[in-house]
C-alpha positions in Angstrom: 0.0 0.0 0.0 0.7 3.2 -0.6 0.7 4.3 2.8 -1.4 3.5 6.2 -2.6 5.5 9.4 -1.1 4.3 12.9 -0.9 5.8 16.1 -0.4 4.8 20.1 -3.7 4.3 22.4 -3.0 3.1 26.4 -5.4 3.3 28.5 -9.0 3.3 28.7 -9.6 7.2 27.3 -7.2 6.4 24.5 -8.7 3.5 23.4 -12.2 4.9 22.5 -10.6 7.6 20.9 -8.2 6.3 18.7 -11.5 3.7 17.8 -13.4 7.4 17.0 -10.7 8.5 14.5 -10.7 4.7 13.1 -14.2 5.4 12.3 -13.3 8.6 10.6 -10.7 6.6 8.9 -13.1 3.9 7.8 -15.5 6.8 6.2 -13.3 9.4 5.1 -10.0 7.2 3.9 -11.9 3.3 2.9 -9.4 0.4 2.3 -6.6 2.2 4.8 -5.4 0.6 7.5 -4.9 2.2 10.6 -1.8 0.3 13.1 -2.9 0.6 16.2 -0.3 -0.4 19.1 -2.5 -0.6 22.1 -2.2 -2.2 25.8 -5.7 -3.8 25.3 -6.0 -5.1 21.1 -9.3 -6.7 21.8 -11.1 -3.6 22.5 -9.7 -3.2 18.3 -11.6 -6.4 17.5 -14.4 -5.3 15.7 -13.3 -2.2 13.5 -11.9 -4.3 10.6 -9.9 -1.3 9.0 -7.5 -1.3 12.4 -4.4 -3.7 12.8 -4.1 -3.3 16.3 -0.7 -5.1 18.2 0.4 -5.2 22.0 2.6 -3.0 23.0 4.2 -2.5 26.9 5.0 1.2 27.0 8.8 1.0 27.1 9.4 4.5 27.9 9.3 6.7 31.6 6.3 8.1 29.3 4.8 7.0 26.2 5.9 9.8 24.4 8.6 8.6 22.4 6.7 5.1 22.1 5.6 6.7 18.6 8.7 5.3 17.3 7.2 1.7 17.0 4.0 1.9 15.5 6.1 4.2 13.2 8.5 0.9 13.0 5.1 -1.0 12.6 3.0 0.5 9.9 6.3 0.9 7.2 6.7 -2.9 7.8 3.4 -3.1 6.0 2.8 0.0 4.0 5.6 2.3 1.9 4.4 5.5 4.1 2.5 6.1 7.3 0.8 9.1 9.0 1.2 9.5 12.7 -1.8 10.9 14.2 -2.5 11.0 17.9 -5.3 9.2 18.7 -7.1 12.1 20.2 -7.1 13.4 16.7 -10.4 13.2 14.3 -10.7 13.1 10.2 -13.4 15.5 9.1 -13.3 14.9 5.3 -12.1 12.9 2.6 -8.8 11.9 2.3 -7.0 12.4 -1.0 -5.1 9.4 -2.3 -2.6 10.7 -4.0 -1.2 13.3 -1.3 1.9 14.6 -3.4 3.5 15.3 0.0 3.4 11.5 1.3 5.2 10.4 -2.3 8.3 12.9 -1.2 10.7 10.2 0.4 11.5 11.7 4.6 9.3 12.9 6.7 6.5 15.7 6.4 4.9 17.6 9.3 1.6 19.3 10.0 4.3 22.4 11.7 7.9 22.4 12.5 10.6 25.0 13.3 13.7 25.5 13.4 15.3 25.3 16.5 16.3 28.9 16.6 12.4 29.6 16.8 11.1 26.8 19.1 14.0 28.3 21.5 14.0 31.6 20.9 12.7 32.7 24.6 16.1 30.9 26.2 18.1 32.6 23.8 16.7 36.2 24.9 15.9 35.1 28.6 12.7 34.7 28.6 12.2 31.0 29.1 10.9 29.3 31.8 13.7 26.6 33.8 11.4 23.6 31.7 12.4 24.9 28.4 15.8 26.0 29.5 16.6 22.1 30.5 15.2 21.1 27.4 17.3 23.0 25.4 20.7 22.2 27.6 19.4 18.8 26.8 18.6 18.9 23.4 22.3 20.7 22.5 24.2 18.1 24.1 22.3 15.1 22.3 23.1 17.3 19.3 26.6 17.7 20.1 27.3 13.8 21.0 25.5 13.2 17.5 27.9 16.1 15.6 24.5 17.7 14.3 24.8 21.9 15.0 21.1 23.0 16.6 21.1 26.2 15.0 21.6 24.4 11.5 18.3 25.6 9.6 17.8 22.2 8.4 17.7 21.1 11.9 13.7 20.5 12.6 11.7 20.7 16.3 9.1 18.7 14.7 5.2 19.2 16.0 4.6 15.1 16.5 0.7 15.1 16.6 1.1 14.9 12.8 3.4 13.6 10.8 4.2 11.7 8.1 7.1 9.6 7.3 8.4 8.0 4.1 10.5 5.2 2.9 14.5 6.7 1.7 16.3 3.6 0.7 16.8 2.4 4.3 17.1 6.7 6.0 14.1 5.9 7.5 15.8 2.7 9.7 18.6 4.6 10.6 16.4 7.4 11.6 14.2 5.3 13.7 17.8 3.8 15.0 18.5 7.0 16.1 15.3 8.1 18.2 15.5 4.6 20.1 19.2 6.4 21.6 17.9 9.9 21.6 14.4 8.2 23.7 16.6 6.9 25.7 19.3 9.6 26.4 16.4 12.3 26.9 14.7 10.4 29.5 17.9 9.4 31.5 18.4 13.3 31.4 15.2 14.2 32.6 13.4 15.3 29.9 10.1 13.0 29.1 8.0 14.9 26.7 9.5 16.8 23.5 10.3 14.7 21.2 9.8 16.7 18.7 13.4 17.7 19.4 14.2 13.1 18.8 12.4 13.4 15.5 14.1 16.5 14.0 18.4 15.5 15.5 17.4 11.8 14.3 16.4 12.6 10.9 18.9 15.4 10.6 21.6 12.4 11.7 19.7 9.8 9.1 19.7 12.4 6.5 16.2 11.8 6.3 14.6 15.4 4.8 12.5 16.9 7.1 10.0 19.6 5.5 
């Protein structure tokens, strides 16, 4: 397939939602599959447009558990879009999205890392961002990507897509799995917009 829908649902909440937007999915995008990794798959049973697999949040936080149903849905498909499961389709999906044929990743919003962290360069920021950032330039540094490099994306991971570049986009999901794991052992549990962007600026995965 051209490409397929995934996303992460734990917990109760999560789980009705993400089977909300695979009834969007079902009416708005027909004959797309939607991955689903899940703590519960049963609760998946009877929505036949869902592959839904059992996942144990690996993470201090399931943030950067995106990576796997990422890994997941371009074992079966050449492209996926991320969507968070709190997320709802409200029209018809075009098949031939010129922006999902474009091999790397494209995002609903990104920005340069100048701009996301703009308040700690002028002082402004509260100590949460400041850490963040401390965090962020040292992963950068220990991967020899420069921050400030313009084609070094923060990218906004409620929607994304990602696809297939001649084996980029293993190396790219290689490279959140250490980035997950140095973030967390630093302190920092959410963001991982700042993963995505350093990983796919190490992959040379084209970020847009």
């Amino acid at each position: 397939p051209k490409f397929c829908f995934c996303t992460l649902a734990f917990g109760k909440k999560y789980r009705a939602l993400a089977l909300l937007l695979a009834q969007d999915i079902e009416k708005f995008s027909p004959n797309t599959s939607f991955v689903v990794l899940t703590d519960s798959p049963g609760d998946f049973s009877k929505q036949s447009n869902v592959k839904a697999f059992k996942h144990k949040q690996q993470g201090v936080k399931c943030y950067h558990d995106k990576r796997f149903a990422i890994a997941k849905a371009l074992s079966m498909s050449n492209a996926c879009i991320f969507l968070d499961a709190d997320m709802r389709i409200l029209a018809a999906v075009p098949q031939d999205m010129q922006w999902i044929q474009v091999p790397g990743i494209a995002a609903r919003a990104c920005d340069v890392m100048s701009k996301k962290y703009a308040k700690v360069f002028n002082g402004t920021a509260d100590a949460k961002l400041c850490k963040e950032y401390k965090v962020s330039k040292k992963a950068a540094q220990k991967l020899n990507v420069e921050l400030e490099n313009e084609n070094v994306k923060f990218v906004y991971e409620y929607l994304f897509t990602v696809t297939k570049d001649s084996g980029k986009e293993i190396e790219f999901l290689k490279q959140w799995e250490i980035l997950a794991n140095y973030y967390e052992l630093n302190g920092v549990y959410d963001g991982e917009g700042n993963a995505i962007g350093l990983a796919a600026a190490k992959a040379g995965l084209q970020t847009r």
